[in-house]
C-alpha positions in Angstrom: 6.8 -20.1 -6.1 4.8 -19.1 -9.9 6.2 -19.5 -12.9 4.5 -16.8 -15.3 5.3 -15.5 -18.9 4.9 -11.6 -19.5 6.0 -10.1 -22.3 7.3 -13.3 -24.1 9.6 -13.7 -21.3 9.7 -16.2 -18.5 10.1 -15.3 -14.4 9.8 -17.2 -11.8 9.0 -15.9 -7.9 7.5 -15.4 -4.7 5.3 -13.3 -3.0 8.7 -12.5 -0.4 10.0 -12.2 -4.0 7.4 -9.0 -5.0 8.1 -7.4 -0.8 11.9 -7.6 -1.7 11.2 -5.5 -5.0 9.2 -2.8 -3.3 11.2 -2.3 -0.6 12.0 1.0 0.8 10.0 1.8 -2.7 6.9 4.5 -2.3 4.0 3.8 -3.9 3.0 6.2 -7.1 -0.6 7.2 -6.7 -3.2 5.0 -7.6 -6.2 4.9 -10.5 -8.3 1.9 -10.2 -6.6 -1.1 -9.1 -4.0 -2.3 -6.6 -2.3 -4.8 -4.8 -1.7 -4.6 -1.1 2.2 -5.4 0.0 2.8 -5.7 4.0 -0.3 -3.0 4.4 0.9 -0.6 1.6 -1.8 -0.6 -1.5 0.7 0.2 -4.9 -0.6 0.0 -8.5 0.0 -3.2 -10.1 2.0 -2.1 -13.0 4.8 -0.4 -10.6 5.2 -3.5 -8.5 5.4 -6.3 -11.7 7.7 -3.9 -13.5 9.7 -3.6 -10.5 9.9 -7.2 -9.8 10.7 -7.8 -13.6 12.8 -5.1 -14.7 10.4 -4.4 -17.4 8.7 -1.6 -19.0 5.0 -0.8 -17.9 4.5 -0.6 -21.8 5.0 -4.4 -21.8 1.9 -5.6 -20.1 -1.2 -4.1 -19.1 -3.0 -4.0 -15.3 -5.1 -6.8 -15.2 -2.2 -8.8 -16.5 0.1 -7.4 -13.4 -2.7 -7.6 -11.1 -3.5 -11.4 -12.5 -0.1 -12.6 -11.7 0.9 -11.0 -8.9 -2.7 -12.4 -7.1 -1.5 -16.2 -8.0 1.7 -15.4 -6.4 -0.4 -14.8 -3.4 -0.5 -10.7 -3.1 -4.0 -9.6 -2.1 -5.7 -7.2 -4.9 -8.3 -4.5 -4.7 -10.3 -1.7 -7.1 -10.1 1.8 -5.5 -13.5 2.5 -3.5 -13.7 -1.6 -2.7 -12.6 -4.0 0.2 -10.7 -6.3 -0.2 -12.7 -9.3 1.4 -9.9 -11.9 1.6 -7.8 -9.7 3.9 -7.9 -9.9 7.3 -10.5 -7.6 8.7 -11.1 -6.2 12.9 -13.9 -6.5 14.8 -16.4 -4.0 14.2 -15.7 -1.0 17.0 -18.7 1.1 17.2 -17.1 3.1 19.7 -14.3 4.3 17.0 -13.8 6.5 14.5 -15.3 4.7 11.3 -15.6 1.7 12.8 -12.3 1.0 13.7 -11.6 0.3 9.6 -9.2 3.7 9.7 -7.3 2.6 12.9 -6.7 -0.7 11.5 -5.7 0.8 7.5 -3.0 2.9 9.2 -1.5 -0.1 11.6 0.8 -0.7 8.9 2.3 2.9 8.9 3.4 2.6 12.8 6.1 5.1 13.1 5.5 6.9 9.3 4.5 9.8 8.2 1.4 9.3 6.0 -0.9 11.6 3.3 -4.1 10.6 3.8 -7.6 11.7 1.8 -10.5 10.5 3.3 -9.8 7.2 4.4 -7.7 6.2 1.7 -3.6 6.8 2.6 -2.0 8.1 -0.1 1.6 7.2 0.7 3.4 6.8 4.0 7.3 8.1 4.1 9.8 8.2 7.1 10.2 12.0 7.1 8.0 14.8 6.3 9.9 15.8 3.6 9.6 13.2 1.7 6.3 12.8 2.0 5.7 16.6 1.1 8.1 15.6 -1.8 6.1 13.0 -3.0 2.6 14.8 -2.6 4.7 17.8 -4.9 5.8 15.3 -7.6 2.5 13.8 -8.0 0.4 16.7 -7.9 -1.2 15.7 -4.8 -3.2 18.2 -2.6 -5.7 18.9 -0.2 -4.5 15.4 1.5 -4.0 15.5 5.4 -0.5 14.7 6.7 0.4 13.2 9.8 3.0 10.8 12.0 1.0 7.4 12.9 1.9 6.7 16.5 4.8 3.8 17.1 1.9 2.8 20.2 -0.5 3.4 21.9 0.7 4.8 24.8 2.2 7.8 22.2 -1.3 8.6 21.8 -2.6 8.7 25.1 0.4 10.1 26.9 1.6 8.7 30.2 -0.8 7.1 32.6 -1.8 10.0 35.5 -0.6 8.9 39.1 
């Protein structure tokens, strides 16, 4: 539990706190920084004014991204690891390493946009996905439904 003053006002919370205030909340796309909530990478403005009820005029980035690290949420710049996260083993046999397989583990189940390696957002339909993609002016981004296992990928075992 922190205890930090933004915009001359004081809040107190947890980083179960911050998952509770972007729940069942998509992401908005992403400039230079972000934190990383349960797998899912959202800029730092939208989760502190989310958690705090204030306006993204009130504070700036680095200040979001500042306190939402000492409340224990991993942070990142777009094009960097984050090297206190918990990586894989290296996987020459897969696709980039085995880095993509482990980015989309979060998503089980979800639709996600992805560009390159980086996924854009991950939805529970299509629709809203294509919705959020629309809103955002997103394009040229791949879409696709990340397996609940890995048996949906592989298909039942021949007999």
């Amino acid at each position: 539990m922190i205890t930090r003053t933004v915009a001359g006002q004081q809040f107190t919370f947890a980083a179960d706190d911050v998952r509770r205030a972007v729940r069942g909340v998509l992401p908005e796309p992403l400039r230079e920084h972000y934190v990383v909530i349960d797998g899912v990478r959202y800029p730092p403005k939208q989760v502190l004014s989310l958690l705090t009820g204030l306006d993204r005029a009130d504070f700036t980035t680095h200040q979001a991204r500042r306190v939402l690290q000492r409340a224990g949420i991993a942070a990142g710049r777009v094009g960097q690891e984050i090297h206190h996260v918990q990586r894989p083993t290296h996987r020459d046999d897969w696709p980039h390493g085995g880095r993509e397989a482990e980015m989309l583990r979060a998503h089980q189940g979800r639709w996600v946009a992805q560009r390159g390696l980086d996924v854009l957002v991950a939805a529970d339909t299509p629709q809203d996905l294509v919705a959020w993609l629309h809103e955002h002016g997103q394009r040229d981004a791949v879409i696709f439904r990340v397996p609940h296992r890995e048996a949906d990928v592989d298909g039942a075992p021949l007999r």
